[in-house]
Every structure is written in C-alpha cells, then in structure tokens.
C-alpha positions, 0 to 999 in steps of 0.5 A, a space after each residue: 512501471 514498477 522499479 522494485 518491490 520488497 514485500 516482507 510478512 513478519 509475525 502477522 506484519 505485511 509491509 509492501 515498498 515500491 519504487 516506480 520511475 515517472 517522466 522525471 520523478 518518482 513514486 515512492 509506495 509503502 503498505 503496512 498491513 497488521 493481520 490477527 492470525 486468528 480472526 484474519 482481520 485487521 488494517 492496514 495503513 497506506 503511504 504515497 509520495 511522488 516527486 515531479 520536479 520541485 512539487 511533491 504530493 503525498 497520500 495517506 490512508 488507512 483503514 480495515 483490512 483482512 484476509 483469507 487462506 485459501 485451499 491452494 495456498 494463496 492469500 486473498 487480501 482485501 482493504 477496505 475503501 478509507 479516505 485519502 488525505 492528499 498534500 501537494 506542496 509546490 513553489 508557489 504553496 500548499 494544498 490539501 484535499 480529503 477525497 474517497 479512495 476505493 477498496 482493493 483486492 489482492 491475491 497472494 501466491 507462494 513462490 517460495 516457503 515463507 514467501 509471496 510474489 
C-alpha cells in the first residue's frame, strides 16, 4: 500500500518518489527518468530501498526508456527491462546479487495543467 507519491516533470525530467509502510519497515521508491522532448526517447534510473528491522536492501537499475503522446492527452511511458543490482546488508554481513529485472509500462493522465496522477 502506498504511503505517498511526488511526481514532478521539469524540462523533460520525471522524477517519482514513493513511500509505502511494510510490517514494520519501510520501502523508499525513487524513478528519475530524462526524456528528449524531440525524439521522446531516453533513460531512466530506478532506486529501491527497504528497511526491515536491522536489515536494509537496496536495488539499483537502469536503463532506456521513452514515451509517447497520446491524442487525449495521456503519456504512455515505457522502461526497457535492465539489470538489477540488489544488496542486502544485515548483522551478520553483506551480500549482492545482479539478477534480470523486466520492462514496465506506465500511463500517464492529466489531472491538472501541467500535471500527471
């Protein structure tokens, strides 16, 4: 369940922050995608952390991403699948783990001039 969202687009710059509650933890969310206003293409970088008690792991990906403009005037966003980096640190250690991570697609509505939901 998400705890709360930010989504800002500056100057071709999409940056998505989210907050959710975990039985006793937490996952902190961060995309930051760059999008050339002419091609519509780009990438994107994406930035997991949770915390469960003394352990936290972290995620890390990125990779290509584009969008397209659609007639009604939502924003069809995909990210290309990339390699995830994962870390996990706990009391007893560190570990790591490069594993495959797949594509997403997301859609985009104007809820506002200027903004998306």
């Amino acid at each position: 369940k998400v705890g709360a969202v930010d989504i800002e687009m500056v100057d071709g710059e999409w940056i998505v922050k989210g907050v959710e509650a975990l039985g006793g933890g937490t996952i902190t969310t961060l995309w930051r995608i760059t999008i050339d206003d002419e091609t519509l293409a780009g990438t994107f970088h994406h930035e997991k952390v949770q915390k469960l008690g003394p352990s936290v792991t972290t995620s890390d990906q990125s990779g290509k991403a584009r969008v397209v403009k659609n007639p009604d005037g939502t924003v069809m966003m995909t990210v290309d699948p990339a390699k995830i980096t994962l870390t996990t640190v706990t009391a007893f250690g560190t570990g790591s783990a490069q594993v495959d991570g797949a594509g997403r697609i997301f859609l985009w509505e104007v809820a506002a001039p200027g903004l998306c939901q």
